[in-house]
N, CA, C and O atoms as a CHARMM CRD file, in Angstrom:
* protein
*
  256
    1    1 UNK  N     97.40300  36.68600   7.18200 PROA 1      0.00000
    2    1 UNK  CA    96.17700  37.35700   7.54600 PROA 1      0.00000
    3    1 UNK  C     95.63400  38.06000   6.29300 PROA 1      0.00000
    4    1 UNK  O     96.28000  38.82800   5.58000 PROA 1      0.00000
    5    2 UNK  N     94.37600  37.69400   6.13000 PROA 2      0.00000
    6    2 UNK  CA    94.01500  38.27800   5.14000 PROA 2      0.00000
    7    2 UNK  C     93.50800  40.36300   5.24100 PROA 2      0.00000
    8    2 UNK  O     93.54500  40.99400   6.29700 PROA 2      0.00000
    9    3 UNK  N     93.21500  40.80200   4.25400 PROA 3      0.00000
   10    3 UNK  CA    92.95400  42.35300   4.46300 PROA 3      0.00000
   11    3 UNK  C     91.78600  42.23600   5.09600 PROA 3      0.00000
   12    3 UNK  O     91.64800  42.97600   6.06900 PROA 3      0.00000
   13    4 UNK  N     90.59700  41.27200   4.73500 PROA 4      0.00000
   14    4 UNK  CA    89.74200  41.81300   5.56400 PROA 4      0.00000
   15    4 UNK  C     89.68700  41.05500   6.73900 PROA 4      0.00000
   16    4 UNK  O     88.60600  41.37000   7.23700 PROA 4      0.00000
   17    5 UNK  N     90.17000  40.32700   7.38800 PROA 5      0.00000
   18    5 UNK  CA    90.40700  40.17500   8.91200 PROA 5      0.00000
   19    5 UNK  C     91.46300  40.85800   9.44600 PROA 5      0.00000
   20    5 UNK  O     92.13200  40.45800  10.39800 PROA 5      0.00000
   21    6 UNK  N     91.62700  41.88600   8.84800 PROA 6      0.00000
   22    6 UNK  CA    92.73800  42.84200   9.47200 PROA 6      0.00000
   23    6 UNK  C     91.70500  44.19500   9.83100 PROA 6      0.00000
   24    6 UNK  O     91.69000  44.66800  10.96800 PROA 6      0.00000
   25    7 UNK  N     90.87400  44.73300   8.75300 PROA 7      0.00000
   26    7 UNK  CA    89.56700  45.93900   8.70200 PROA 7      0.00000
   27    7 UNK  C     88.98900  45.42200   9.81800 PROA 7      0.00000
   28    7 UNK  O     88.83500  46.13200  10.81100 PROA 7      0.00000
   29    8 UNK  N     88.49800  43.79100   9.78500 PROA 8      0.00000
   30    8 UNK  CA    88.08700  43.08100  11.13100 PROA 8      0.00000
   31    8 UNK  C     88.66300  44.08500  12.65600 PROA 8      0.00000
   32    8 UNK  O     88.08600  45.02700  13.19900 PROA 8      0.00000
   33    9 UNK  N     89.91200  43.46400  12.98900 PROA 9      0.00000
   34    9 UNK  CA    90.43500  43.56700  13.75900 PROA 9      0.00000
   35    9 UNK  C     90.36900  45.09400  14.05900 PROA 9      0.00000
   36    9 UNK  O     90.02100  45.49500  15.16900 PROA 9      0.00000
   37   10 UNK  N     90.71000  45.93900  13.04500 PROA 10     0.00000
   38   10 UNK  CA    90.86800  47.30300  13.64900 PROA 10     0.00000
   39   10 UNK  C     89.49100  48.15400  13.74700 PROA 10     0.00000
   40   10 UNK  O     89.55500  49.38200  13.80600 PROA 10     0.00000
   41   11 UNK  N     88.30000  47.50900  13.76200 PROA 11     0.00000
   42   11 UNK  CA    86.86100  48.09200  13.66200 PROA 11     0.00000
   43   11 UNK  C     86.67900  47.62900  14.93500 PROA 11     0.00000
   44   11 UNK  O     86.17600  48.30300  15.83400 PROA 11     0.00000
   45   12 UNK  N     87.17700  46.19200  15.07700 PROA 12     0.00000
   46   12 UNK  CA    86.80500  45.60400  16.64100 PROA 12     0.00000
   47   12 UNK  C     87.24000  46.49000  17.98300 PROA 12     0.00000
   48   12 UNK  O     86.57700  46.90200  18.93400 PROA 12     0.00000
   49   13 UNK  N     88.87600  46.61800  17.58200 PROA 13     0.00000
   50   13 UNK  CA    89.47800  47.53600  18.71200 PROA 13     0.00000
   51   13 UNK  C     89.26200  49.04000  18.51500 PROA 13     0.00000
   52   13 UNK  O     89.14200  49.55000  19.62900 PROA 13     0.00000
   53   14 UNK  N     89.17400  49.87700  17.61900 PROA 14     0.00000
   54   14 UNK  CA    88.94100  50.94600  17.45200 PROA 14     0.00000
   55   14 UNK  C     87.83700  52.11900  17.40200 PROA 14     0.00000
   56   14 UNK  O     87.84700  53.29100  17.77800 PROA 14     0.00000
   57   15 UNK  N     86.54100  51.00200  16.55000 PROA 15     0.00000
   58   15 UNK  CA    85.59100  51.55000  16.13500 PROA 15     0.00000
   59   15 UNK  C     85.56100  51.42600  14.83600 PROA 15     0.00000
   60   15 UNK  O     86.63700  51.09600  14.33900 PROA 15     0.00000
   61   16 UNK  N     84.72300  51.57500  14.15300 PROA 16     0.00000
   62   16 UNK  CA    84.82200  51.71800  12.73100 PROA 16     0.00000
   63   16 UNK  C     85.04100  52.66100  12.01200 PROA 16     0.00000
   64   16 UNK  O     85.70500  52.53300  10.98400 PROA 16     0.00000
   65   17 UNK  N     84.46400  53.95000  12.44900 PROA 17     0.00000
   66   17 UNK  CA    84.73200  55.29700  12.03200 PROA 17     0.00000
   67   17 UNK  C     86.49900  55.61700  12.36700 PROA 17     0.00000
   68   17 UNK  O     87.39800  55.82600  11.55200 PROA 17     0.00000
   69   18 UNK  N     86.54600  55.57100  13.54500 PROA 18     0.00000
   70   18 UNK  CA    88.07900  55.84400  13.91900 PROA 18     0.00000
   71   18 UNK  C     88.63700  54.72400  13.37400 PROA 18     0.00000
   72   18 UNK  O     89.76500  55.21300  13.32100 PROA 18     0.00000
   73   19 UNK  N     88.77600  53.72600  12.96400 PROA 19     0.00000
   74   19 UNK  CA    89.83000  52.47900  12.25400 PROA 19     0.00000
   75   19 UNK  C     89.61000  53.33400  10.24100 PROA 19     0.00000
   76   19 UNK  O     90.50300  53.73300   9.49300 PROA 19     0.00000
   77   20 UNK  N     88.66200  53.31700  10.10300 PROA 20     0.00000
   78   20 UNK  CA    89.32600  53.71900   8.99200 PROA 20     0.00000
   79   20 UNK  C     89.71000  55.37100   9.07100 PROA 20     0.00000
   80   20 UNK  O     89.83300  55.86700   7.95100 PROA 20     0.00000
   81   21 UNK  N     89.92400  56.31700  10.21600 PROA 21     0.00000
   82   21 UNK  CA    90.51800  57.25800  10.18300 PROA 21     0.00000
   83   21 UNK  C     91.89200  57.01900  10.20700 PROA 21     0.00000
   84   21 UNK  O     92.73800  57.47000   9.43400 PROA 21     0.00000
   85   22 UNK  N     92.07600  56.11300  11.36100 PROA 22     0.00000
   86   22 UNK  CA    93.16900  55.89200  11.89500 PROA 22     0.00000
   87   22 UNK  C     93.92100  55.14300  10.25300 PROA 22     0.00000
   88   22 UNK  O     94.96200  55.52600   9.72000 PROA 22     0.00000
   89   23 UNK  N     93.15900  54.21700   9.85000 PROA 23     0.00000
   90   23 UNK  CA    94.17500  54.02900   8.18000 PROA 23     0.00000
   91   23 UNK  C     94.16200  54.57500   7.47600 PROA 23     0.00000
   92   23 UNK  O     94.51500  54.04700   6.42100 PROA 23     0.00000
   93   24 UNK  N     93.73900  56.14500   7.41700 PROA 24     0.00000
   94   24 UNK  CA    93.58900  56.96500   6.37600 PROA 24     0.00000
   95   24 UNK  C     94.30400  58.20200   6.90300 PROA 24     0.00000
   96   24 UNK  O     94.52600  58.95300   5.95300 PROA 24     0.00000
   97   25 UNK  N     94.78500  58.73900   8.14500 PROA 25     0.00000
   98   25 UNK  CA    95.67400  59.61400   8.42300 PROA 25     0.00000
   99   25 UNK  C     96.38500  59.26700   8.98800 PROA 25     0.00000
  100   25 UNK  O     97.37900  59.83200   8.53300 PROA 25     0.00000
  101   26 UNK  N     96.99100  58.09800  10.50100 PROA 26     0.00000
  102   26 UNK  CA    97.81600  58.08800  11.14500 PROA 26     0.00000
  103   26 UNK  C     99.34100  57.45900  10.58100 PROA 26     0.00000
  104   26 UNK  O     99.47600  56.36100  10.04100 PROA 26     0.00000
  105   27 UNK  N    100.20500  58.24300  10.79800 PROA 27     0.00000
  106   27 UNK  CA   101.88700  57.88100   9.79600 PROA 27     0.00000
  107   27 UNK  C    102.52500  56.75400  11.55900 PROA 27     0.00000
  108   27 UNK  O    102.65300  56.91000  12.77300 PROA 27     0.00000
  109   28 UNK  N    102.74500  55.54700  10.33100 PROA 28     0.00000
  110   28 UNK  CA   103.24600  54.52700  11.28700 PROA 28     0.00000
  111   28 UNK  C    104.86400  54.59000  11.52200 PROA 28     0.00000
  112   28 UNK  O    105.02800  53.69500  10.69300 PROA 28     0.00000
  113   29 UNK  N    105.96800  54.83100  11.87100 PROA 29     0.00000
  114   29 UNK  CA   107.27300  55.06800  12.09400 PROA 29     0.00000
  115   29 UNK  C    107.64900  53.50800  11.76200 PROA 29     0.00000
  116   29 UNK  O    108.60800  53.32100  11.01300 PROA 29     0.00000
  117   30 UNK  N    106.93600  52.37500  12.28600 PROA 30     0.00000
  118   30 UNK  CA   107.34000  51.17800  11.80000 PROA 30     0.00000
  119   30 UNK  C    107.12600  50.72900  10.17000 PROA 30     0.00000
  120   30 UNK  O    107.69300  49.76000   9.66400 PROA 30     0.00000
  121   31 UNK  N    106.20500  51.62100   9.47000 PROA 31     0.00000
  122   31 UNK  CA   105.81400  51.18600   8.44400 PROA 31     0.00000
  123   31 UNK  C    106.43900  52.26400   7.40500 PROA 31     0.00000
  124   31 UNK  O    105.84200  52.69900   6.42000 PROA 31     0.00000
  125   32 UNK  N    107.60500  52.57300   7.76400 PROA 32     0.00000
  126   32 UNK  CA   108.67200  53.33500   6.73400 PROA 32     0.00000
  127   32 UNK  C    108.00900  54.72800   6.75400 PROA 32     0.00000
  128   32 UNK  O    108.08200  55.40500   5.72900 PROA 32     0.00000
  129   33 UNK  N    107.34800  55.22500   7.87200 PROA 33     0.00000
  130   33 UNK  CA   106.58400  56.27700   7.64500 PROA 33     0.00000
  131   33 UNK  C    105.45700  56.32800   6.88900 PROA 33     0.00000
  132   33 UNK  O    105.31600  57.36300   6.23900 PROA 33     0.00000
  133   34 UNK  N    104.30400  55.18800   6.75900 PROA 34     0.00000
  134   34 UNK  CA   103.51000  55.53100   5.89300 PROA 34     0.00000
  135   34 UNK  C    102.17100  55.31300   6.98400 PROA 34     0.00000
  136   34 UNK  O    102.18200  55.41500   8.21100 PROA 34     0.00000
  137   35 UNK  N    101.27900  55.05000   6.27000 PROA 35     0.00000
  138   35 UNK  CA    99.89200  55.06900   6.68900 PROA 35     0.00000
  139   35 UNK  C     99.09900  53.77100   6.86100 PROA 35     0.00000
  140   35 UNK  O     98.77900  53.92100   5.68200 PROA 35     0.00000
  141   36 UNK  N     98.58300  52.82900   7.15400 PROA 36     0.00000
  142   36 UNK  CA    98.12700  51.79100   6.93900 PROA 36     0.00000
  143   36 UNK  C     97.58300  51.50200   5.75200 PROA 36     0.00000
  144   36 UNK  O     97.99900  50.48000   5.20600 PROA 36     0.00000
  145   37 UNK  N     96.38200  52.42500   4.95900 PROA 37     0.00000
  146   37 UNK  CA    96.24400  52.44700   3.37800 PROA 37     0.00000
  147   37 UNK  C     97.04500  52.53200   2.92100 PROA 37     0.00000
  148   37 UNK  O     96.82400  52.06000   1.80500 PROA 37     0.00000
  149   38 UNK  N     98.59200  53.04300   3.00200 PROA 38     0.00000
  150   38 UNK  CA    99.33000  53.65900   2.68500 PROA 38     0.00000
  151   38 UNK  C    100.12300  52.05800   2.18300 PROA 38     0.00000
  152   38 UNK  O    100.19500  51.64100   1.02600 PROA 38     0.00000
  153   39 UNK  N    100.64100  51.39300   3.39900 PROA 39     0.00000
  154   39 UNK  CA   101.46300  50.46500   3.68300 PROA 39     0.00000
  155   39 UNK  C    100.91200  49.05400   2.82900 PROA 39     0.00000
  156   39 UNK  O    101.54500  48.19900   2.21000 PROA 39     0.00000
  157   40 UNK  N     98.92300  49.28500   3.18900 PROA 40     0.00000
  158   40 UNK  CA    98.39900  48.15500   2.15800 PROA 40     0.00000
  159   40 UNK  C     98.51300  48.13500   0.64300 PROA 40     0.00000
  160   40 UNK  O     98.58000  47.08700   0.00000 PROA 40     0.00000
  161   41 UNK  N     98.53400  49.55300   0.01900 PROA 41     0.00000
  162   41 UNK  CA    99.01600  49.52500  -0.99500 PROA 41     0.00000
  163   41 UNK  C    100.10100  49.38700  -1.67600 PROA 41     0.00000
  164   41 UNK  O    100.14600  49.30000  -2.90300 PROA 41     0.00000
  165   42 UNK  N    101.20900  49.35200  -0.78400 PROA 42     0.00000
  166   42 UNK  CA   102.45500  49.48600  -0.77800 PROA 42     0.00000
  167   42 UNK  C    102.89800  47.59800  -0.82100 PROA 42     0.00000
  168   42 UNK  O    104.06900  47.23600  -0.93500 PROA 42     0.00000
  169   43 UNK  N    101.69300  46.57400  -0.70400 PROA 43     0.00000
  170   43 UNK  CA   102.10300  45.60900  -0.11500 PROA 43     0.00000
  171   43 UNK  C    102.80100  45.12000   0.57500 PROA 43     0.00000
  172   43 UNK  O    103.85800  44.53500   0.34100 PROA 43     0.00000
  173   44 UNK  N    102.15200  45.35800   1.72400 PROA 44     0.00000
  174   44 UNK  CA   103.13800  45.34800   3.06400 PROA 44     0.00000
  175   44 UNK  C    102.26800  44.12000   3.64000 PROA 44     0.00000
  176   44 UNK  O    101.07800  44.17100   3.33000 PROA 44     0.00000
  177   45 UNK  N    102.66100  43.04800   4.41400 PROA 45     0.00000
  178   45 UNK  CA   101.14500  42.15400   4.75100 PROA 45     0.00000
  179   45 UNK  C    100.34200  42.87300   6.09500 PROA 45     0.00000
  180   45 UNK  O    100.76300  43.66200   6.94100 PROA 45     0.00000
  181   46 UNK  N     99.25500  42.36200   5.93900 PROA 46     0.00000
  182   46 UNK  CA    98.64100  42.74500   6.76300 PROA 46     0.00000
  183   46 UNK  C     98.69500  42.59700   8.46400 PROA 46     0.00000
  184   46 UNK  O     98.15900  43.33200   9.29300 PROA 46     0.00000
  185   47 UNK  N     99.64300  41.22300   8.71500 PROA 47     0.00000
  186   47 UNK  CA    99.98000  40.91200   9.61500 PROA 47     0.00000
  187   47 UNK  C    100.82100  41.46200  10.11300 PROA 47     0.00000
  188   47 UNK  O    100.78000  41.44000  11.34400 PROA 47     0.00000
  189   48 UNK  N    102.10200  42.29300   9.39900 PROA 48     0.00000
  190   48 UNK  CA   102.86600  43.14500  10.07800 PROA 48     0.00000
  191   48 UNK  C    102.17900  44.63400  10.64900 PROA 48     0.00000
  192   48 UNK  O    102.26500  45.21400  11.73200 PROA 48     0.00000
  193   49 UNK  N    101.40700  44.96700   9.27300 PROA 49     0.00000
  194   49 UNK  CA   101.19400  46.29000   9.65400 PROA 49     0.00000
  195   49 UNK  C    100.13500  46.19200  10.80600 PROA 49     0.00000
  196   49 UNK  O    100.12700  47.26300  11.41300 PROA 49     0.00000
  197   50 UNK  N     99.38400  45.44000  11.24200 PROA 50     0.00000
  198   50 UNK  CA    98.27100  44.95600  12.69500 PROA 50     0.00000
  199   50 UNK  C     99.46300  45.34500  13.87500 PROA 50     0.00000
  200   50 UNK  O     99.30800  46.26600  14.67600 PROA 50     0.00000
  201   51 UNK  N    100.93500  44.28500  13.81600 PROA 51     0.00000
  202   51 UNK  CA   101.55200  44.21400  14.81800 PROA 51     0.00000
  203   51 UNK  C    102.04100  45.68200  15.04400 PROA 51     0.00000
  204   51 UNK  O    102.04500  46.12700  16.19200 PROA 51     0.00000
  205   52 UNK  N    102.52500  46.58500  13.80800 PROA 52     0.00000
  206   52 UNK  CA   102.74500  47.88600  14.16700 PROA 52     0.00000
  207   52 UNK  C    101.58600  48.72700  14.69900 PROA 52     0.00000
  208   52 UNK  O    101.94800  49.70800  15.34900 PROA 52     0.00000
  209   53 UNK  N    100.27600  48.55100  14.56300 PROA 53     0.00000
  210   53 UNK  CA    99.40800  49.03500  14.86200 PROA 53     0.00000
  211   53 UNK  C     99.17200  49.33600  16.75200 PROA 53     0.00000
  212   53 UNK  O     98.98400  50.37600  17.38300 PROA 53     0.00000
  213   54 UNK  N     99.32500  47.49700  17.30100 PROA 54     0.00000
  214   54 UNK  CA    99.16400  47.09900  18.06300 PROA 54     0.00000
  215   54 UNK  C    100.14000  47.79600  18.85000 PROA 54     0.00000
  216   54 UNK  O     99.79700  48.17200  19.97100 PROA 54     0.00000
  217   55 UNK  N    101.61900  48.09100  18.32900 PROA 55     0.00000
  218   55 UNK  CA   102.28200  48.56000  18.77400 PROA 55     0.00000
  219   55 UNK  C    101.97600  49.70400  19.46600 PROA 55     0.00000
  220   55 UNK  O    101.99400  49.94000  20.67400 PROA 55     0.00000
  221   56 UNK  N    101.60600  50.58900  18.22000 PROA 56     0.00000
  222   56 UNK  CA   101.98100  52.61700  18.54600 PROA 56     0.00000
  223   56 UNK  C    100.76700  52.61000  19.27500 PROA 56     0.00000
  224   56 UNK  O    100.80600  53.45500  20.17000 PROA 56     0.00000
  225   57 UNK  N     99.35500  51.77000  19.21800 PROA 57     0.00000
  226   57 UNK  CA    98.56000  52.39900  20.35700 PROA 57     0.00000
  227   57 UNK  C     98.34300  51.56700  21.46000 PROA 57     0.00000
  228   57 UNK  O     97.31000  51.75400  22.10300 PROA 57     0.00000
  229   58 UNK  N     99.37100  50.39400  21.91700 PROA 58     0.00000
  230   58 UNK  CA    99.85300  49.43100  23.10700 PROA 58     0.00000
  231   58 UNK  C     98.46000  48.64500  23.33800 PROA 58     0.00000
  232   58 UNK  O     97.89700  48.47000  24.41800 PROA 58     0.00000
  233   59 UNK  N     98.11000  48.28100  22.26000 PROA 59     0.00000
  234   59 UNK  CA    96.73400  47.04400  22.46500 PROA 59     0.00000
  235   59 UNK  C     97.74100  46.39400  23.24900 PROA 59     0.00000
  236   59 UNK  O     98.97000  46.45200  23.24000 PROA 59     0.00000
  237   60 UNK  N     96.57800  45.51200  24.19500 PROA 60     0.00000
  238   60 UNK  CA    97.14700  44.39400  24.89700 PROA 60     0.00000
  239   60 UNK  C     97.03300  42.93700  24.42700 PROA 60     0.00000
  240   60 UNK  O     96.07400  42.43500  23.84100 PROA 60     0.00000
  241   61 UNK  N     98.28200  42.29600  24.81800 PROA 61     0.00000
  242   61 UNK  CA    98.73600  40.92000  24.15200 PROA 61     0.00000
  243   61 UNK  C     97.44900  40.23400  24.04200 PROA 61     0.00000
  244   61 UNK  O     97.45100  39.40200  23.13400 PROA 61     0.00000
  245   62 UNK  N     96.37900  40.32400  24.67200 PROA 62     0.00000
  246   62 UNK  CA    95.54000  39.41600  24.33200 PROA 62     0.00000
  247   62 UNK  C     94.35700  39.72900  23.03900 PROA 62     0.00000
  248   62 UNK  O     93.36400  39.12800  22.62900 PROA 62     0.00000
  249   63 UNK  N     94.92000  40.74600  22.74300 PROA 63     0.00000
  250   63 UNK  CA    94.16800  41.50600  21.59500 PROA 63     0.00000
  251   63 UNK  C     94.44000  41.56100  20.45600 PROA 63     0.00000
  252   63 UNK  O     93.68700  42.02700  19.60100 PROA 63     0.00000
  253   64 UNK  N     95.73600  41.02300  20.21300 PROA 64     0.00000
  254   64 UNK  CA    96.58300  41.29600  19.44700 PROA 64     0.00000
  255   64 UNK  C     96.60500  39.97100  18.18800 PROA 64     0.00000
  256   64 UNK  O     97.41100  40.01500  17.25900 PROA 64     0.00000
């Protein structure tokens, strides 16, 4: 998955304002404790850090 069909994805389910809040303050427990900016810089792929996403705020499987 590329980064920007990931910004995609979390503007779609979130909003846009809140998706890049949510990657600019929320600490992921799956993502070693970091942040989604945090984790992208960290090169983490984007496809994991979505599935942790999907996780901590229980999007549903068809969203995902």
């Amino acid at each position: 998955m590329r980064t920007t069909v990931f910004r995609n994805l979390m503007a779609d389910e979130f909003g846009a304002v809140r998706a890049e809040m949510l990657a600019r303050d929320h600490v992921l427990g799956a993502l070693g404790g970091r942040t989604v900016d945090q984790a992208l810089a960290a090169g983490v792929e984007p496809k994991e850090i979505w599935r942790a996403v999907c996780d901590d705020f229980a999007v549903p499987p068809e969203r995902r």
